[in-house]
C-alpha positions in Angstrom: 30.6 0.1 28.0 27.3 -0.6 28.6 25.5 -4.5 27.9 22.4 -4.7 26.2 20.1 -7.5 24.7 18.7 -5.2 22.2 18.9 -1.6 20.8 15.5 -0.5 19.9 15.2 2.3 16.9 11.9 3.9 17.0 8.8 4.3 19.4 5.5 4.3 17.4 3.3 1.9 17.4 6.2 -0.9 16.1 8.8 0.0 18.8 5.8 1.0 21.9 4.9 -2.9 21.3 7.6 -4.7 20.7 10.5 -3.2 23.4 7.3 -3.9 25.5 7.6 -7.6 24.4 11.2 -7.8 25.6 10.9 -6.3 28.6 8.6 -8.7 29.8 10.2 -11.6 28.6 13.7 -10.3 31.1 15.1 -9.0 28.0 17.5 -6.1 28.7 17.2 -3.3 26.1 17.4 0.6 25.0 15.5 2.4 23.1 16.6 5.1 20.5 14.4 7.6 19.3 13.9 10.8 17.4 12.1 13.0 18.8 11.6 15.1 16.2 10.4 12.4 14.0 6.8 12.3 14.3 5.3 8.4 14.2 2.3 7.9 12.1 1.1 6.2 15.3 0.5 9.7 16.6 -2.2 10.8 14.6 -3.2 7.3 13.8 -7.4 6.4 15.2 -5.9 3.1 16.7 -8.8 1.5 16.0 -8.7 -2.1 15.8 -11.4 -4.1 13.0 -11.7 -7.5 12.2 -13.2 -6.9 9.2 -12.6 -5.6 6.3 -15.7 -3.6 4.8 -14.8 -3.2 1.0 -15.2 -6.7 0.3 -16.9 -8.2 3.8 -15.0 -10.9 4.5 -12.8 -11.3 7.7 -9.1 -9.4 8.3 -6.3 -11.3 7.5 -5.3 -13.4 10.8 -8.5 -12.3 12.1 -9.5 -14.5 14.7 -5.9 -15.2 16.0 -5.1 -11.8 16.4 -8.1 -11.1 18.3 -7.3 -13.5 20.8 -3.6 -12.3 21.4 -4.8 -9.1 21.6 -7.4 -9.6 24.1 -4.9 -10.5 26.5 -2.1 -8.4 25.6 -3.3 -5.1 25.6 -5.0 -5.3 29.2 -1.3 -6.6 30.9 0.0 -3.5 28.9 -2.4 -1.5 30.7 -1.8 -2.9 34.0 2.1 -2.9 33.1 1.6 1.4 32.2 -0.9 2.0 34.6 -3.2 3.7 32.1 -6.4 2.7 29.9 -5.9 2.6 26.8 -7.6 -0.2 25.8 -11.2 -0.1 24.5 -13.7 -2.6 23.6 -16.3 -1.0 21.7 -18.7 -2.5 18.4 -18.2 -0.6 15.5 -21.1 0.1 13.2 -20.8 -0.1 9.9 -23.9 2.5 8.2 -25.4 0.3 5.3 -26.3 2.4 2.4 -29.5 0.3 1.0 -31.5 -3.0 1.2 -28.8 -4.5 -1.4 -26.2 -3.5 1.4 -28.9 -5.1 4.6 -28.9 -8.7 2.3 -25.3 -8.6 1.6 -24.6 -8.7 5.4 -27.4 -10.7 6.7 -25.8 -13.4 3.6 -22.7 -13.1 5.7 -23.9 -13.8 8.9 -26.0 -16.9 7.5 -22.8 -18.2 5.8 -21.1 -17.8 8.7 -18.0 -17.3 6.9 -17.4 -13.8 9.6 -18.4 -15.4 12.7 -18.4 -14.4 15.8 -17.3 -10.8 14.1 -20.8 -9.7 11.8 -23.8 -8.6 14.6 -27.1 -7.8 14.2 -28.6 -4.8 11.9 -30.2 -1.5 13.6 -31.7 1.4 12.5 -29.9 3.9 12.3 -29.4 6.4 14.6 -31.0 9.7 14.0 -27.9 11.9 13.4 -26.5 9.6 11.3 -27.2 9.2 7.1 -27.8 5.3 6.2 -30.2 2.5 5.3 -29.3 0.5 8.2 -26.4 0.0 10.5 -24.3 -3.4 11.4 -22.4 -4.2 14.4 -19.0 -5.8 14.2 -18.2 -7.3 17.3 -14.4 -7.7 18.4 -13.5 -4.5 17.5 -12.9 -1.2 19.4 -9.5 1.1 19.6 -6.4 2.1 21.4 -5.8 5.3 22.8 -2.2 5.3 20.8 -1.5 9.0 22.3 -2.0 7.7 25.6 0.2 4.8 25.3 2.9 5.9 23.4 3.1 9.0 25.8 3.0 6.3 28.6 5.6 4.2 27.5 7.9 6.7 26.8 7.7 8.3 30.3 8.3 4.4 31.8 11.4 3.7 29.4 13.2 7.4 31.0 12.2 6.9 34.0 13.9 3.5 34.0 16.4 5.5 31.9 15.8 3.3 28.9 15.5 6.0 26.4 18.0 7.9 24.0 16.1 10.7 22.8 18.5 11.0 19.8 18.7 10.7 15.8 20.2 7.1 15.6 23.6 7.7 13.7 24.2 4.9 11.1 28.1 5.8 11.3 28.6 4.9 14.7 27.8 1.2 14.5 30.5 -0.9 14.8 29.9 -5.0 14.0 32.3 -6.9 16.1 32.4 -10.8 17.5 29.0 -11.2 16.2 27.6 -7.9 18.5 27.2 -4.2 17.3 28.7 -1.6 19.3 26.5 2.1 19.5 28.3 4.5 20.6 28.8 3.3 24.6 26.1 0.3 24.2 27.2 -2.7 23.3 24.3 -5.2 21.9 23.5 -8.5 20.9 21.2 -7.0 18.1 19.7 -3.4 16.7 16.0 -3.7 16.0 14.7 -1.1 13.4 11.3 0.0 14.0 11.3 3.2 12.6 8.2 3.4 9.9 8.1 5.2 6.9 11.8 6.2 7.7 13.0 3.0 6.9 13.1 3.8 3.4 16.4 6.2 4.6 18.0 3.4 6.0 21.1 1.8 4.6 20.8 -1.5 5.4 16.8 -2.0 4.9 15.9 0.5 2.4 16.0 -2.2 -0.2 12.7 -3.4 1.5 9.8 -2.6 -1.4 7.7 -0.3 1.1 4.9 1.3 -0.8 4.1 4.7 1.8 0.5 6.0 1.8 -0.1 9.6 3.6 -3.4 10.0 5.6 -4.9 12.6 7.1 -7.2 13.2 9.9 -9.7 16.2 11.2 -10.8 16.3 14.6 -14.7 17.8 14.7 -16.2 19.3 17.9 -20.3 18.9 17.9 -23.0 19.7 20.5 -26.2 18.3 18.8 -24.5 15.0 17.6 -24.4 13.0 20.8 -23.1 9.5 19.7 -21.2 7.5 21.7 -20.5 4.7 19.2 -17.8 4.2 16.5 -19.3 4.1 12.9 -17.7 3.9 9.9 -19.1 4.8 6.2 -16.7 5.6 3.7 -14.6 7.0 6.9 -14.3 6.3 10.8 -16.5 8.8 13.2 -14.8 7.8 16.9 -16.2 9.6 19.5 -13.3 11.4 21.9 -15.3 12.7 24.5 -16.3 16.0 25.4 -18.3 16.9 22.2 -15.2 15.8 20.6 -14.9 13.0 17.2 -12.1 12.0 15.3 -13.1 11.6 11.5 -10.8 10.2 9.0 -8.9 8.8 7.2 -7.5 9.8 3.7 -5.2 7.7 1.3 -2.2 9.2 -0.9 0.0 7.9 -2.6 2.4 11.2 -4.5 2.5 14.1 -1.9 4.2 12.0 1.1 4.3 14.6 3.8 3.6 15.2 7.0 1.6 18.5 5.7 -2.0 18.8 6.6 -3.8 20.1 3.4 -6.8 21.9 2.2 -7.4 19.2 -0.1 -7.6 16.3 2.7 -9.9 18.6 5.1 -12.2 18.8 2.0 -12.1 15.4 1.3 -13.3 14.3 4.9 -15.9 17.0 5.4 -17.6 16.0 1.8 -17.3 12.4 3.5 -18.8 13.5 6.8 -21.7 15.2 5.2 -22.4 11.8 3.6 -22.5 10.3 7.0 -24.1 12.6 10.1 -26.9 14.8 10.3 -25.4 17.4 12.4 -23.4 21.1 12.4 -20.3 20.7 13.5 -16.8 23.0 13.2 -13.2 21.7 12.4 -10.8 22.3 15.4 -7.7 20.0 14.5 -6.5 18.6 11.5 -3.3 15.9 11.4 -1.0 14.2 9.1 1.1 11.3 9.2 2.5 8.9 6.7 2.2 4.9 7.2 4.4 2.5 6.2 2.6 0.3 3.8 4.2 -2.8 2.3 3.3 -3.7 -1.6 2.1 -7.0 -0.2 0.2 -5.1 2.6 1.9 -7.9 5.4 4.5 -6.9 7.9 8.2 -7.1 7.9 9.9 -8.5 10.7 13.0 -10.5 10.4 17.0 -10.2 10.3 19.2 -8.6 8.0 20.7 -11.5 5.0 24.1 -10.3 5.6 24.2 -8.5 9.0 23.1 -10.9 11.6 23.0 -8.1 14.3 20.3 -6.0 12.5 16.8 -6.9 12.4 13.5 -5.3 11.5 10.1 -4.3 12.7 8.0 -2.1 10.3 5.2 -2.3 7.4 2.8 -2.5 9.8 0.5 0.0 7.5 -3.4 1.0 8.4 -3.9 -2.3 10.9 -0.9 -0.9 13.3 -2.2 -1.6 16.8 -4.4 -5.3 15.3 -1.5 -6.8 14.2 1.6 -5.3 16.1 1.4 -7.5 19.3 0.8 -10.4 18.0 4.3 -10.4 15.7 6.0 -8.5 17.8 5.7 -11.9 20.0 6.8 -13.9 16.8 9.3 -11.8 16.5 11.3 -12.6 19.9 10.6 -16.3 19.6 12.4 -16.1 16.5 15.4 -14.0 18.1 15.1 -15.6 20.7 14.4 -19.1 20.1 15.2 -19.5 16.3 11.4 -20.2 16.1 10.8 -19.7 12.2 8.7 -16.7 11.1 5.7 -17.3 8.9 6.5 -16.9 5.2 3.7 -14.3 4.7 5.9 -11.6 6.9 9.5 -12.8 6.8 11.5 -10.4 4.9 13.2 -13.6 3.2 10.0 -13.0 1.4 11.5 -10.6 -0.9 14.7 -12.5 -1.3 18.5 -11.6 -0.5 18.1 -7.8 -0.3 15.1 -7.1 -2.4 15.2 -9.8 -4.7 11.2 -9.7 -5.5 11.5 -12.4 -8.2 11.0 -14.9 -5.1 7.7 -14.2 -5.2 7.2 -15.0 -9.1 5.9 -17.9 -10.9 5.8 -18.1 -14.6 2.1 -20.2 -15.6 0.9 -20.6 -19.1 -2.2 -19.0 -20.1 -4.7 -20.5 -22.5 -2.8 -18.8 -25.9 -0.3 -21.1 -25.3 2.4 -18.0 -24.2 3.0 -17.7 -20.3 2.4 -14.9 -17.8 4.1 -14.2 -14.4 1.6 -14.3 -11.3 3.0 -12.5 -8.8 2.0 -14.4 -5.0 2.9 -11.0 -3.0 0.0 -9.1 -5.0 -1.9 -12.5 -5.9 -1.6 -11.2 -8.9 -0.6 -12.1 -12.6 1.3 -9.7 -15.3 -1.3 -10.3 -18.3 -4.6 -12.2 -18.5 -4.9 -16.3 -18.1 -6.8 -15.8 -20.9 -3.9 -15.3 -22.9 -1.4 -12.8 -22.8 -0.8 -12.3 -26.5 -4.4 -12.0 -27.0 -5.0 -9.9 -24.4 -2.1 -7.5 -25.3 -2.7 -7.4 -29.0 -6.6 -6.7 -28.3 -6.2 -4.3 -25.9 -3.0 -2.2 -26.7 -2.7 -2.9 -30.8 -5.8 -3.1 -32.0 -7.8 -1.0 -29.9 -4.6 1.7 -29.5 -2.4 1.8 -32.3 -4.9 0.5 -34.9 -7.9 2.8 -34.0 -5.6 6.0 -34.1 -4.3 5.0 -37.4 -1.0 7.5 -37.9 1.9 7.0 -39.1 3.9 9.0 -36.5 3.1 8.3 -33.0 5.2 9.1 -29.4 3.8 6.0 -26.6 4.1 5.7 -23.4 3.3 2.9 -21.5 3.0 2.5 -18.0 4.3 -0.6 -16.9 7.1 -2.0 -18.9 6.9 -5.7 -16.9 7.8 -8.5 -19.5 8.2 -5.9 -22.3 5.2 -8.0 -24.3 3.4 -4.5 -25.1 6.8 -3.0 -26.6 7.7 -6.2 -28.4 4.6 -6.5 -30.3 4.5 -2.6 -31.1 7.9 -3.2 -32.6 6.4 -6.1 -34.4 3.8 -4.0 -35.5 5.7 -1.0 -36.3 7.7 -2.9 -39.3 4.8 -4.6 -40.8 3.3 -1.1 -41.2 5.7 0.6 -41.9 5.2 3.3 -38.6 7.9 6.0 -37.6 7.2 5.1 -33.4 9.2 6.8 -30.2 7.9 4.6 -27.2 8.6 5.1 -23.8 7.9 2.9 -21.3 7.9 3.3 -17.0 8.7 0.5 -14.6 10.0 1.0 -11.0 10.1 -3.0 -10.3 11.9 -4.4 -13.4 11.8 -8.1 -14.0 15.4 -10.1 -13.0 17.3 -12.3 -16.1 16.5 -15.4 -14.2 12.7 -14.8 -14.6 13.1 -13.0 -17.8 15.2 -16.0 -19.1 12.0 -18.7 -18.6 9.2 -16.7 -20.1 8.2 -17.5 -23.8 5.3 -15.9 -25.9 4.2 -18.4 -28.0 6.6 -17.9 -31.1 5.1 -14.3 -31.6 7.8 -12.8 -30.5 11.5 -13.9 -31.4 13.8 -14.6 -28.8 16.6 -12.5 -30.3 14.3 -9.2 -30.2 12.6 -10.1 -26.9 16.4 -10.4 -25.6 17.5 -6.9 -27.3 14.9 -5.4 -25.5 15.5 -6.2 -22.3 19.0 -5.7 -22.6 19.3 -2.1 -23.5 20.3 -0.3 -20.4 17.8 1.8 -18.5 17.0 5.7 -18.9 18.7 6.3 -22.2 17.9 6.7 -25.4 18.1 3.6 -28.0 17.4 3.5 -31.8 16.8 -0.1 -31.8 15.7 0.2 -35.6 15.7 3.8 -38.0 11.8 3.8 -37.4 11.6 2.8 -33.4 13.6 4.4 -30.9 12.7 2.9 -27.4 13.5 4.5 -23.6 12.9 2.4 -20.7 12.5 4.6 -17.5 13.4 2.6 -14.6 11.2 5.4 -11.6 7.9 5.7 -10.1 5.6 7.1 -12.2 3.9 8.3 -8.7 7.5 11.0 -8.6 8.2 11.0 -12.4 8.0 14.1 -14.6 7.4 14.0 -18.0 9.9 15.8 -20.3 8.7 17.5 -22.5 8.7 18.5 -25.9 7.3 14.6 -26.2 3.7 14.4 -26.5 1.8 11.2 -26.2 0.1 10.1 -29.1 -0.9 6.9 -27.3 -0.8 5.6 -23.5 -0.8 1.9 -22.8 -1.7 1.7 -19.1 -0.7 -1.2 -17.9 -0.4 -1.2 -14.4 -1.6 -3.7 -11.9 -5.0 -3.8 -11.4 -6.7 -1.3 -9.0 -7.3 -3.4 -5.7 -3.5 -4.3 -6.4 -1.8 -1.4 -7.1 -4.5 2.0 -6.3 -1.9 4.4 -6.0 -1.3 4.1 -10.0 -5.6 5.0 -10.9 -6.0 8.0 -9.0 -7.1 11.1 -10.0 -3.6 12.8 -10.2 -1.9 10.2 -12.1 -4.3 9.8 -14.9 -4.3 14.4 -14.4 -0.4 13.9 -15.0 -0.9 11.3 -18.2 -3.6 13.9 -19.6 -1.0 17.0 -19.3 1.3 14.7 -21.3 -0.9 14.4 -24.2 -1.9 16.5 -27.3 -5.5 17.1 -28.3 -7.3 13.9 -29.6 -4.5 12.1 -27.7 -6.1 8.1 -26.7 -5.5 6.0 -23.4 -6.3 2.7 -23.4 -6.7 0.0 -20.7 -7.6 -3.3 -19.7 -9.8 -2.2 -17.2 -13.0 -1.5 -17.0 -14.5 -0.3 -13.8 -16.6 2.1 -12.7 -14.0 3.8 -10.4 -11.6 3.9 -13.2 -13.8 5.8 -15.6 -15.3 8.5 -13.3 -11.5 9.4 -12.5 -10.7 9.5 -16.0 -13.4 11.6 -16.6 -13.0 13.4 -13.7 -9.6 14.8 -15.3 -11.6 15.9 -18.5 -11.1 12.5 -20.9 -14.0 11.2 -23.2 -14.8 7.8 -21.9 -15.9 5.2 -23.6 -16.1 1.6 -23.0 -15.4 -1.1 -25.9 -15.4 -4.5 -26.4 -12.6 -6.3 -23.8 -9.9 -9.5 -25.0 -11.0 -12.6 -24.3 -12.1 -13.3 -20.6 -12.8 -9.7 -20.6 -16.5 -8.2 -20.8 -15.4 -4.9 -21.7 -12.1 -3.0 -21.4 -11.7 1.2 -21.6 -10.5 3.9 -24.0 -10.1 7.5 -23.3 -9.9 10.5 -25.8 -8.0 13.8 -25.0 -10.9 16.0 -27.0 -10.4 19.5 -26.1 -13.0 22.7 -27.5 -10.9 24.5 -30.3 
């Protein structure tokens, strides 16, 4: 039998880093890895920013993370023997003089320093106003290093190039036996794979695919990063890596036609330059729905602990966690709240993150602090749910005879009040209703909706068991779908009438407003079918119409300029 400290799954970006922690800390381990199983970290850029450019405001951690890292990845280098590491400005192509003021505001606020640089013109191969400097930032060579560690871990012969097997753990006198290892703990690092494993699939991991196309150009000449809409890193001979694509349904590992379209529409937008395609890559990342990490140890199985959800800021955040990681395995050093897997309760319990507040109808709401995020409007959520979903939904279509579905069952407000509604006039209603996080009794049991809705009926409805059938009165039969609408299929012959989409709101939640969701809602419908929403934004409305809906934007509930409705209106 064979001693270890730790038993490492995985070697992407999350294992590379941390078994790398431990081993310079006199930490004894083994790693086990797949090599089949190809890391994200492998066709990731590596590129590390301290900004982030959709709303101009610093990274999360920012300025801490920089400062780990600036010491950690040289010592890795010297520790490999390689360069991996580089230091290099990125510059962010402004797209007009609203863009130039909204930076140089920034910089005089000094709410990014030392990250937001000066302005430039820019360069003459590339498309833009201006371009910015972000200082701080640059990339890691992640091929390089992974390849790296992995040839230092077998030549020290601390590599199992193996599928881990789940069924040969054995948990004895507070150790785990592997096969011929036995260890103090097993540390899972494994990505997106994690959602396979028995004892942390329970984690709420929200995968996003991305792609990546590697161009090859003899005119273009740049030797800087830039970044509009997408990443342009230069590779060297000629060479530039251009991505990246987000999605959210097809997780694959399958580079498409669809993604190499996407990022050469994007590229046009960007350089001035012929170019031809000569790679294209796929990889999924593991994304959290609270977009933090996930390190801690398991809330029954004390031997098993995690490493994962490091998402699109792999190589920013990795070393500094996987360092607060080992002082908490190693020193019971508490983790921060923000990335302890405690976060989520006792195997998945999300309600730890919820707090009921009462909104300004008097009825309450649920904010939910993972997404910083709340289930209807402060506003009110009666109001809101009766402007948006009765009156501007199942009073404008006016029929007797309707099939719903709403996306987002949540606190069952929306089907409660249809119900309501449904007996006062007298309406023959089939509503169905998706949720893939449903709401726990001991959150359920606290809420109250300002006497519009009777206890007994709001506990009725939340009682009926999942994914069948109920005729909860001889005119309203109600299904609640416990899936991911992302995987569902509609069954037909039920066509929609009426969609209430309800979903978190699009900086929250944009894997539910894309472009083959709302495709997939439009299928469902009949001619003249109506969506409506609480949303209003421009994004929103070019993807509805993108899918062939009539758009049109209507007055919004209280707190609410506008909101959106959407017609199915086909050419007979």
């Amino acid at each position: 039998m064979v001693s270890k400290d730790y038993i490492i799954v995985g070697n992407g970006i999350a294992g590379t880093i941390l078994s790398y922690t431990l081993l310079k800390n006199n930490k004894d381990i083994i790693v086990v890895a797949n090599p089949e199983k190809k890391p994200a970290s492998k066709v990731a850029a590596g590129i590390f920013n301290p900004i982030v450019f959709k709303r101009l405001v610093k990274s999360w951690r920012a300025d801490e993370l920089i400062n780990f890292n600036l010491k950690f990845y040289p010592e890795l280098e010297t520790f490999l023997g390689k360069s991996t590491f580089h230091t290099s400005p990125i510059y962010k192509v402004l797209k007009s003089e609203s863009d130039s003021k909204i930076w140089q505001q920034r910089i005089d606020e000094k709410s990014c320093a030392p990250f937001l640089g000066d302005q430039s013109e820019a360069p003459e191969k590339i498309v833009g106003y201006q371009t910015a400097k972000v200082n701080y930032s640059g990339y890691i060579d992640l091929t390089k290093l992974l390849d790296a560690h992995s040839d230092y871990l077998k030549k020290k012969q601390l590599i199992i190039k193996d599928n881990f097997d789940f069924s040969k753990m054995v948990f004895q006198d507070g150790k785990i036996q592997y096969q011929n290892i036995l260890a103090d703990k097993v540390i899972f690092c494994e990505g997106y794979h994690v959602i396979h494993n028995p004892y942390f699939k329970w984690l709420p991991m929200k995968l996003t695919k991305g792609e990546t196309i590697t161009i090859e150009s003899k005119d273009l000449k740049l030797n800087n990063l830039y970044s509009k809409d997408i990443f342009l890193l230069p590779k060297g001979n000629n060479q530039y890596l251009v991505g990246a694509t987000y999605e959210w349904e097809k997780l694959n590992e399958q580079a498409t036609e669809k993604g190499k379209r996407t990022l050469a529409e994007k590229l046009e937008r960007l350089i001035k330059s012929s170019y031809k395609i000569i790679k294209q890559d796929a990889g999924i990342r593991p994304t959290v729905r609270d977009r933090r990490p996930l390190l801690g140890i398991h809330p029954e199985h004390k031997q098993l602990a995690v490493f994962n959800g490091l998402g699109t800021k792999g190589v920013f955040v990795a070393p500094y966690f996987a360092n607060a990681l080992y002082h908490h395995l190693e020193n019971q050093t508490p983790l921060d709240s923000e990335v302890d897997i405690n976060r989520f309760g006792s195997k998945g319990d999300i309600d730890i993150n919820l707090q009921i507040i009462k909104t300004k109808d008097g009825s309450h709401t649920i904010r939910d602090h993972s997404l910083n995020e709340t289930y209807h409007s402060i506003h009110g959520s009666v109001r809101e749910a009766q402007h948006v979903f009765i009156k501007s939904g199942l009073e404008y279509i006016n029929k007797k005879e309707l099939n719903i579905f709403e996306v987002g069952f949540g606190t069952g407000l929306n089907a409660c009040l249809t119900f309501i509604e449904s007996q006062k006039r007298q309406l023959n209603i089939r509503y169905d209703t998706i949720e893939k996080y449903p709401l726990n009794n001991s959150i359920l049991d606290k809420l109250n909706f300002s006497n519009t809705i009777s206890k007994k009926l709001f506990n009725k409805i939340h009682k009926l068991v999942w994914n069948i059938d109920h005729q909860i009165h001889p005119n309203f039969q109600l299904k609640k779908i416990r899936d991911d609408l992302i995987q569902y299929k509609f069954n037909q012959p039920y066509n929609y009438d009426l969609i209430f989409f309800d979903a978190f709101a699009p900086n929250k939640q944009a894997e539910m407003w894309t472009e083959n969701i709302f495709q997939k809602i439009f299928d469902s419908m009949p001619n003249n079918g109506t969506l409506v929403t609480y949303c209003a934004k421009g994004s929103v409305k070019r993807t509805l119409k993108s899918v062939g809906f009539i758009v049109e934007a209507i007055p919004g509930p209280p707190g609410k300029r506008e909101m959106i409705r959407a017609t199915k209106l086909l050419e007979t």
